[in-house]
C-alpha positions as a printed NumPy array, in Angstrom:
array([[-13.323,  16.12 ,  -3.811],
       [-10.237,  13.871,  -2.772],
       [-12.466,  11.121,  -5.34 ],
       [-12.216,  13.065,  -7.978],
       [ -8.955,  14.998,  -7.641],
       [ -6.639,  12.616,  -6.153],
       [ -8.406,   9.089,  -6.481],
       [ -9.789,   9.01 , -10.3  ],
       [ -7.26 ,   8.625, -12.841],
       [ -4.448,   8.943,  -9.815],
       [ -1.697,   8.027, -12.597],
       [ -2.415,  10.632, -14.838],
       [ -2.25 ,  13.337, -11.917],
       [  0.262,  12.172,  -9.859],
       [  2.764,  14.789, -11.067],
       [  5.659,  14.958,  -9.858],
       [  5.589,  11.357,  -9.348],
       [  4.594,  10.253,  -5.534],
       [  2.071,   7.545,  -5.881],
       [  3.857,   6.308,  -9.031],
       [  6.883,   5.435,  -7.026],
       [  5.177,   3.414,  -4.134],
       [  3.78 ,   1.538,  -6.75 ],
       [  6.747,   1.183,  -8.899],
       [  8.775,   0.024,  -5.523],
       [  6.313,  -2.683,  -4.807],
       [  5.683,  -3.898,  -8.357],
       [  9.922,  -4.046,  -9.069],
       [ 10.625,  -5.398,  -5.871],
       [ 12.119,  -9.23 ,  -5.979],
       [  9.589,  -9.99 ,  -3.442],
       [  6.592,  -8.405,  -4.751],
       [  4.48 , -11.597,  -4.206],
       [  5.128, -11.464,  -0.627],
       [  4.75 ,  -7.866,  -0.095],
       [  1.501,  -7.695,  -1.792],
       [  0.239, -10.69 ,   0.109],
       [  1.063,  -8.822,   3.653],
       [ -0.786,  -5.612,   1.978],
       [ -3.623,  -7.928,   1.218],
       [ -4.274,  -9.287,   4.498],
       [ -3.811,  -6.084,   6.143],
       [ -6.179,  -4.326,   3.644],
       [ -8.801,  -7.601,   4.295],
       [ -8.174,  -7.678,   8.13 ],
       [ -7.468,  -4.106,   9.359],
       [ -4.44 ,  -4.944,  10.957],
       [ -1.94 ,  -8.019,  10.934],
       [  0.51 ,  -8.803,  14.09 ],
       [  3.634,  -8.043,  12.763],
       [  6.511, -10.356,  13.159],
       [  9.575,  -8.011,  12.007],
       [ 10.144,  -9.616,   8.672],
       [ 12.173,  -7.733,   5.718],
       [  8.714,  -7.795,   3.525],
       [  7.275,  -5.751,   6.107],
       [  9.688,  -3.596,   6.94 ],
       [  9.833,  -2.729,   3.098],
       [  5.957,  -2.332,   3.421],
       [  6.803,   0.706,   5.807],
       [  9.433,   2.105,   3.793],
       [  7.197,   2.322,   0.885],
       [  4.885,   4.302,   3.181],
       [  1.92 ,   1.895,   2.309],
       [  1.676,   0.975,   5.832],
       [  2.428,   1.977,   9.392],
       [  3.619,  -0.187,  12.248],
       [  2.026,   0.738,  15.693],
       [  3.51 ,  -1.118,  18.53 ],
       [  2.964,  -4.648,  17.722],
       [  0.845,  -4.542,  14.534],
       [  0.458,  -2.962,  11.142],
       [ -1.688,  -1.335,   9.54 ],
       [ -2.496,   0.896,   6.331],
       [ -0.909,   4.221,   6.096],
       [ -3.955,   6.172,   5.237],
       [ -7.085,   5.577,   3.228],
       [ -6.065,   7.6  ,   0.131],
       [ -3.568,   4.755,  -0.202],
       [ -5.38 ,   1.916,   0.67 ],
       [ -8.284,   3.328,  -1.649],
       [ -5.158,   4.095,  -4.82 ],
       [ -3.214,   1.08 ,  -4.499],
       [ -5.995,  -1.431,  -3.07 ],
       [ -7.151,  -1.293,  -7.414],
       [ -4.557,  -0.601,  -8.531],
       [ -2.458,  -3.519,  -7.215],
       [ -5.667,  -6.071,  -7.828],
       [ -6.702,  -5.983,  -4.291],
       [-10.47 ,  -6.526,  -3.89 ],
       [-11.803,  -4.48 ,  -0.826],
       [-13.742,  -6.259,   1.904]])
């Protein structure tokens, strides 16, 4: 059910706009390279160590991803399934 009412065609649902704003925060950010490098390697790895920098801490603003003590990971999997194809991430 979440597949085929949240997942499929996410862009044309996503009213009002929730999902279309993390994206658009990421995509129009100045350091979109960076940010979705960290979001790959935490989508290809689980988790990353974080080290406190201001690409991550935008990561968890955007809601994308969660710190937990030392590390990071992804917010939830309705995310990480959205924005993993959406953004051109590949899953593992």
């Amino acid at each position: 059910m979440v597949q085929t009412k949240i997942i499929e065609n996410w862009e044309s649902q996503d009213e009002p706009e929730h999902l279309r704003t993390i994206q658009d925060r990421i995509l129009k950010s100045q350091q979109s390279v960076q940010l979705l490098e960290i979001y790959r390697q935490i989508c290809h790895q689980g988790e990353i160590v974080t080290v406190d920098s201001s690409e991550e801490r935008e990561l968890v603003l955007s809601g994308l991803v969660v710190k937990q003590e030392v590390t990071l990971k992804v917010q939830n999997r309705i995310y990480q399934s959205i924005f993993s194809s959406s953004l051109g991430i590949k899953p593992v």
